[in-house]
TORKOL-4160 file (C-alpha; in steps of 0.2 Angstrom, whole numbers, padded with zeros to 4 digits, m for minus):
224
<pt num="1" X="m0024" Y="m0109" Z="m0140"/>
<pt num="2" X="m0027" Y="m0113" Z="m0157"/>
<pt num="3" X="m0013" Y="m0118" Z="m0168"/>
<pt num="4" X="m0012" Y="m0117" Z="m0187"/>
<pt num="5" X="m0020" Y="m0133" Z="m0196"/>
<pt num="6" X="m0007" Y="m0135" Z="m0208"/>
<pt num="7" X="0003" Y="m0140" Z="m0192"/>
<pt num="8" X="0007" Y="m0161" Z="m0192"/>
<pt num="9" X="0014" Y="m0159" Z="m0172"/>
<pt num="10" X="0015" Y="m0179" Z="m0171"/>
<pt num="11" X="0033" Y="m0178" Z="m0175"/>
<pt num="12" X="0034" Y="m0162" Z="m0161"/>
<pt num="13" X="0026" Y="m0175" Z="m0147"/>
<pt num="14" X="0037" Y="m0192" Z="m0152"/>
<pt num="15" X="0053" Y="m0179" Z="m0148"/>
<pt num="16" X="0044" Y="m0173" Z="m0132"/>
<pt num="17" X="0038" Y="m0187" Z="m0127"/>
<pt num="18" X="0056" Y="m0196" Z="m0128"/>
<pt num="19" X="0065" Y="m0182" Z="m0122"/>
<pt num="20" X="0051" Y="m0182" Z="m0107"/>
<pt num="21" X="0055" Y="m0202" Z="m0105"/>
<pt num="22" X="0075" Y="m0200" Z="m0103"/>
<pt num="23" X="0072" Y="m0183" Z="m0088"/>
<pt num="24" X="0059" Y="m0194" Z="m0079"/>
<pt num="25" X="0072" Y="m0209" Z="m0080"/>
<pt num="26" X="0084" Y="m0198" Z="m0074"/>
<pt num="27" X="0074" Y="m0191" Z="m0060"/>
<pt num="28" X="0070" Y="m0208" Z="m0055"/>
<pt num="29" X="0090" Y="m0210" Z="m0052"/>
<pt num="30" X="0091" Y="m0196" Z="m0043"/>
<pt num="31" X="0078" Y="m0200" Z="m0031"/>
<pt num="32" X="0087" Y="m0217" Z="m0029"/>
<pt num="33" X="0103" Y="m0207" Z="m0026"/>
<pt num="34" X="0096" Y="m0197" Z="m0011"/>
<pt num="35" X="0099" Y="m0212" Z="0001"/>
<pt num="36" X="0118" Y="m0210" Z="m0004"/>
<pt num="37" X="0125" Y="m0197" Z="0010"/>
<pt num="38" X="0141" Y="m0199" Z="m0001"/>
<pt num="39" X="0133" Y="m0194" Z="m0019"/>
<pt num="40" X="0133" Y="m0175" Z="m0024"/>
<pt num="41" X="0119" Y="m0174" Z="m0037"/>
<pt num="42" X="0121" Y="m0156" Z="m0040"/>
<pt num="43" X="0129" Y="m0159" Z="m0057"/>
<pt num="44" X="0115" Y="m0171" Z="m0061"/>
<pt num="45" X="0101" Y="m0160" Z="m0056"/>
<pt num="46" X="0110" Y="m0146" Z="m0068"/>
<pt num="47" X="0109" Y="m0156" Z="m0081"/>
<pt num="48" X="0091" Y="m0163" Z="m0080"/>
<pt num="49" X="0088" Y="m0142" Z="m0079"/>
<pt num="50" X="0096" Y="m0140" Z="m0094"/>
<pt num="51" X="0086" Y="m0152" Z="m0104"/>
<pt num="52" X="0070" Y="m0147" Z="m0097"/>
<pt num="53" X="0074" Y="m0129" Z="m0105"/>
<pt num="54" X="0079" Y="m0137" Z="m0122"/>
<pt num="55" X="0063" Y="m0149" Z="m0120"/>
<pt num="56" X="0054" Y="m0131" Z="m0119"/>
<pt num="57" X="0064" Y="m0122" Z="m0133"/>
<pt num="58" X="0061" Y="m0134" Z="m0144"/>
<pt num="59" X="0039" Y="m0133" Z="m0142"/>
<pt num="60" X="0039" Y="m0116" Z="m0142"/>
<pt num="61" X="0049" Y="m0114" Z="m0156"/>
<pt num="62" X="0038" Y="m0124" Z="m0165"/>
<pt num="63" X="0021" Y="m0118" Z="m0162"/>
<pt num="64" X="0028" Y="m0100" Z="m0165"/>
<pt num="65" X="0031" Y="m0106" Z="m0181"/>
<pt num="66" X="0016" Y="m0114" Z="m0185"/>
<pt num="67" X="0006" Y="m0097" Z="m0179"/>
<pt num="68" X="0017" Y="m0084" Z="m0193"/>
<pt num="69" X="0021" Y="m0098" Z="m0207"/>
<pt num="70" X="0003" Y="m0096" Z="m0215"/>
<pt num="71" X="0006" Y="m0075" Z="m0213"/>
<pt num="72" X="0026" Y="m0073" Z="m0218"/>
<pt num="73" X="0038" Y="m0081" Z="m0224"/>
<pt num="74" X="0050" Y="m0070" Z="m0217"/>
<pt num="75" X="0052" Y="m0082" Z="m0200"/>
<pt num="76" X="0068" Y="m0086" Z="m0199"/>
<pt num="77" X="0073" Y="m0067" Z="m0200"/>
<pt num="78" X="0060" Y="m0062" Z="m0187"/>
<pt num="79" X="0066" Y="m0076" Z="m0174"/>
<pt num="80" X="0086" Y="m0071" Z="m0179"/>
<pt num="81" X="0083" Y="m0055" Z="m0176"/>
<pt num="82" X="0073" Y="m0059" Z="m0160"/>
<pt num="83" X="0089" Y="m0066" Z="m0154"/>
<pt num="84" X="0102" Y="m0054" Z="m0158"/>
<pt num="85" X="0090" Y="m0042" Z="m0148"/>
<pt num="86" X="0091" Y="m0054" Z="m0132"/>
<pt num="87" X="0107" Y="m0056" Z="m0134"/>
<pt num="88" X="0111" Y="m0035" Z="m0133"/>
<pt num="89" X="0097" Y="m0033" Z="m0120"/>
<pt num="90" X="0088" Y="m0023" Z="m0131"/>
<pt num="91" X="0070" Y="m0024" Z="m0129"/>
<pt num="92" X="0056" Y="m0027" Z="m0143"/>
<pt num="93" X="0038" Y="m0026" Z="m0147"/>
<pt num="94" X="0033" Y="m0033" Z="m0165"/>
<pt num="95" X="0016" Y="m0036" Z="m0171"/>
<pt num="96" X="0014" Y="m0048" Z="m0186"/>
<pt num="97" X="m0005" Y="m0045" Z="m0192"/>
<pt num="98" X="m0015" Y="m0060" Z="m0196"/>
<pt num="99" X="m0033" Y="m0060" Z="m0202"/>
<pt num="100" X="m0040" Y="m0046" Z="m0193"/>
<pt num="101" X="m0033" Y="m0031" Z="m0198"/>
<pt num="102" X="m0025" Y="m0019" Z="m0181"/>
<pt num="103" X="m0025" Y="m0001" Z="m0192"/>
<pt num="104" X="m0039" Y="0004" Z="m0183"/>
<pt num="105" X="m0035" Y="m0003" Z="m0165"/>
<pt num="106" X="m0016" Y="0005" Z="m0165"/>
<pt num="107" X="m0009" Y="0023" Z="m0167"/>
<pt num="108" X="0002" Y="0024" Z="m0180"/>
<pt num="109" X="0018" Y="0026" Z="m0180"/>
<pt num="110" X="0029" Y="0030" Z="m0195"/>
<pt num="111" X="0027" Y="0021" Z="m0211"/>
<pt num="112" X="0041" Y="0010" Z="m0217"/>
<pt num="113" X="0035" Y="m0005" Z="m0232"/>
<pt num="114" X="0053" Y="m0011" Z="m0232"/>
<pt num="115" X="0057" Y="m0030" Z="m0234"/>
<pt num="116" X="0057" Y="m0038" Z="m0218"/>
<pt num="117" X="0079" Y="m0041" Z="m0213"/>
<pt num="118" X="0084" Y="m0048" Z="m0197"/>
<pt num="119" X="0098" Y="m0030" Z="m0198"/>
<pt num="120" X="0083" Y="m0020" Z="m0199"/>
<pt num="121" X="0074" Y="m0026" Z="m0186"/>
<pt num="122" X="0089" Y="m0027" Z="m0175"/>
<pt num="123" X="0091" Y="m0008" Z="m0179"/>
<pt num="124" X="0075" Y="m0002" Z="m0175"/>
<pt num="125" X="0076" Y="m0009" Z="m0157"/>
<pt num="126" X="0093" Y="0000" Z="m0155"/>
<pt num="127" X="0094" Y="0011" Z="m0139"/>
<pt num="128" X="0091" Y="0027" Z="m0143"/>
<pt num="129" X="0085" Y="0023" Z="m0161"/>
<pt num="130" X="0071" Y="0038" Z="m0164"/>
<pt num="131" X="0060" Y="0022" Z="m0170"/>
<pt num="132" X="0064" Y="0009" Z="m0155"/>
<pt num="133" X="0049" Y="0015" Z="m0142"/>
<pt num="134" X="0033" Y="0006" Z="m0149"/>
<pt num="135" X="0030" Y="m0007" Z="m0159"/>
<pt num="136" X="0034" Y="m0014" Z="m0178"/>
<pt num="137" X="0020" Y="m0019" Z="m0188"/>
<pt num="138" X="0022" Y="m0031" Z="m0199"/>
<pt num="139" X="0009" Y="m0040" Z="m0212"/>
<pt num="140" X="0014" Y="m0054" Z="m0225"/>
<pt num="141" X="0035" Y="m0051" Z="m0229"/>
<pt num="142" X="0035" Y="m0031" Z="m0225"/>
<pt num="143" X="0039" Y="m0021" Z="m0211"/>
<pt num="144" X="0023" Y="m0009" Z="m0212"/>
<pt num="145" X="0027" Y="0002" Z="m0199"/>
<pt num="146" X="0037" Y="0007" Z="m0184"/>
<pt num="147" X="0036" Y="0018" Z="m0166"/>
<pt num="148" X="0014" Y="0011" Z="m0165"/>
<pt num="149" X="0008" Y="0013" Z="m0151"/>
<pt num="150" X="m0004" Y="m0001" Z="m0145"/>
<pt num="151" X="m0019" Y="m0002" Z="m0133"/>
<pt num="152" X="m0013" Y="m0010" Z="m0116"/>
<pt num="153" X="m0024" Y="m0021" Z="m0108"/>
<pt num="154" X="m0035" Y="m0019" Z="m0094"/>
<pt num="155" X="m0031" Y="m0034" Z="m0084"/>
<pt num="156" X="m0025" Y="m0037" Z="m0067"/>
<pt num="157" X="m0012" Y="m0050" Z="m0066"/>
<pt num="158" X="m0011" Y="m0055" Z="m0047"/>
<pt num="159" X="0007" Y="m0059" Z="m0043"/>
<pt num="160" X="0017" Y="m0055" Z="m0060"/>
<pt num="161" X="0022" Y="m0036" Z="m0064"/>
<pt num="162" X="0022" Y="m0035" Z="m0082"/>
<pt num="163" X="0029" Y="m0019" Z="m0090"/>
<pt num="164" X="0022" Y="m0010" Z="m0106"/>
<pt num="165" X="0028" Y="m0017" Z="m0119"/>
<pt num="166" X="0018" Y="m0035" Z="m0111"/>
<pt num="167" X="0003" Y="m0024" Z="m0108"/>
<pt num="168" X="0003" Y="m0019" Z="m0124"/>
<pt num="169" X="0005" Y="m0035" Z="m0132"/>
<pt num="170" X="m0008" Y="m0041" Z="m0123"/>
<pt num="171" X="m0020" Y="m0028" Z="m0126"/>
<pt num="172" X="m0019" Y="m0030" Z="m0144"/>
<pt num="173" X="m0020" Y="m0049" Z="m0145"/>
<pt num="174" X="m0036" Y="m0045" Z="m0134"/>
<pt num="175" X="m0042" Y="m0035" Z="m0147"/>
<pt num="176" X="m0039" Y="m0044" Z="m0163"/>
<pt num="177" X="m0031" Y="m0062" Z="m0169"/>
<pt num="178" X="m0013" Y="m0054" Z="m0171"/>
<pt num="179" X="0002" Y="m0061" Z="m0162"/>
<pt num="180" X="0012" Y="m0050" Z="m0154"/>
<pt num="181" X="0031" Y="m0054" Z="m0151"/>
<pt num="182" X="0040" Y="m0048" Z="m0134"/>
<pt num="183" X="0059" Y="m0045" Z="m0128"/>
<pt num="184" X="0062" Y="m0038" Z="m0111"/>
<pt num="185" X="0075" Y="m0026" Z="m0111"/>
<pt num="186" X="0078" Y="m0028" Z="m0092"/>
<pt num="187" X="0077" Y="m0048" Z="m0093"/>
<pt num="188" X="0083" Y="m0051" Z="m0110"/>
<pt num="189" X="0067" Y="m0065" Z="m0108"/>
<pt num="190" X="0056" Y="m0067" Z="m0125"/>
<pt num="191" X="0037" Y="m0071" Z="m0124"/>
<pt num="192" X="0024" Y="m0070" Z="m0138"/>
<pt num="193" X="0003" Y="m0064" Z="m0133"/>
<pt num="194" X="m0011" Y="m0073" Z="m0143"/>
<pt num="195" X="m0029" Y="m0071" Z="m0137"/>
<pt num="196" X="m0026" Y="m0060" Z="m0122"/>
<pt num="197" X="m0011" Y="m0074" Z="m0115"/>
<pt num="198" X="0006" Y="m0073" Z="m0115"/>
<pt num="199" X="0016" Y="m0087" Z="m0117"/>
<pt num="200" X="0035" Y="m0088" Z="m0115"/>
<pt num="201" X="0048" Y="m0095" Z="m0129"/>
<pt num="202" X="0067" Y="m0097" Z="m0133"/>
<pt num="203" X="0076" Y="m0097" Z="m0149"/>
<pt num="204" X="0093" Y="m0101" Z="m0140"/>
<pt num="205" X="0110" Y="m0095" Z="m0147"/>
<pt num="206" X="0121" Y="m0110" Z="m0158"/>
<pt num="207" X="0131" Y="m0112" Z="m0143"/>
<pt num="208" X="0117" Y="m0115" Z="m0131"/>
<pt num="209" X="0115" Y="m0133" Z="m0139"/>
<pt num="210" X="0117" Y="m0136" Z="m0159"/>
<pt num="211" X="0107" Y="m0149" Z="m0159"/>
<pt num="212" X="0092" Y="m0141" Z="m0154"/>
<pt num="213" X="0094" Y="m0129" Z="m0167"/>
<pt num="214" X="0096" Y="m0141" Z="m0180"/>
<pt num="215" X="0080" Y="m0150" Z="m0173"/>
<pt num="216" X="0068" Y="m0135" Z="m0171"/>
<pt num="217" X="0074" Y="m0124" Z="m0186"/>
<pt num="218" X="0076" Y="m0139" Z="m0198"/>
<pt num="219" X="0072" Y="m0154" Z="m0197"/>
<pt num="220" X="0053" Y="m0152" Z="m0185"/>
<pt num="221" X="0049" Y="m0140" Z="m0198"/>
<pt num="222" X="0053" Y="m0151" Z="m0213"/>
<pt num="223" X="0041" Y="m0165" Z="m0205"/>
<pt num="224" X="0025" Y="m0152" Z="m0206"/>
């Protein structure tokens, strides 16, 4: 996977890294603990889960921003309104074109070139909306198009059923260097395709840790 050059991830891997430290410090204790009969370690073990997930949220978020910053500068609307949809269990497919332009590789859908807002994305994806099955396409700060259709891919993935819109997604990453952003509506789980691979990431919601947001959205950024 190859990540945007403009992209210093040393401040990235001194975070994970120490984060990384304190779980492995912690597992260490737990593993101490187990000779205990009388130590419950479920809360422990919670809480080493939910910093693994935060350790994750904070890479993924990352890298995705280091993939769209050279091709929008419309992120943080795209990734707000990514999580408004998770949130309502809606379920998405957007395409933000990089290089290689997906015209030709897609059947199109109906023409929007409206400003990119994290309200309009949301309402496209609205249950019911005569624009929410198919994909948005986006290139540079504008929502080209809505309701595309994209070529699904070919491949058989041993042990995962993958639904259309991960199909799709992709095919079309398969097909050309765009990246392709996912919400399950049955899951509410977010995922974005590069290069034929699907790779899994969080924008978690203020209340699922603040400090994380003010890391990933502000301050890891601010470090590029």
């Amino acid at each position: 996977m190859d990540t945007d050059k403009n992209c210093d991830f040393s401040p990235l891997k001194q975070e994970l890294q120490a984060q990384l430290t304190s779980i492995a410090h912690r597992l260490d204790r737990v593993m101490a603990d187990l000779d205990e009969n009388d130590t419950c370690l479920l809360n422990e073990l919670d809480e080493i889960s939910k910093s693994f997930m935060l350790s994750s949220a904070l890479a993924s978020s990352y890298y995705l921003k280091c993939f769209l910053s050279p091709f929008t500068d419309k992120y943080d609307e795209i990734s707000q309104s990514i999580l408004r949809i998770r949130l309502k269990r809606l379920g998405a497919l957007i395409v933000i074109e990089r290089d290689v332009p997906v015209a030709d590789l897609i059947s199109p859908g109906i023409p929007l070139s409206a400003e990119i807002t994290s309200s309009l994305l949301e309402s496209i994806f609205v249950t019911g909306s005569p624009l929410h099955d198919g994909a948005v396409l986006i290139k540079g700060d504008k929502i080209v198009s809505a309701a595309n259709i994209l070529p699904l891919t070919k491949k058989r993935f041993s042990g995962r059923k993958l639904g259309t819109r991960h199909r799709a997604a992709i095919g079309l990453s398969e097909r050309s260097d765009a990246l392709v952003l996912v919400v399950s509506e049955e899951t509410g789980t977010t995922s974005f395709s590069l290069d034929g691979r699907l790779y899994p990431f969080s924008i978690p919601a203020p209340s699922e840790g603040s400090e994380f947001n003010e890391t990933a959205a502000g301050s890891a950024a601010a470090k590029r």
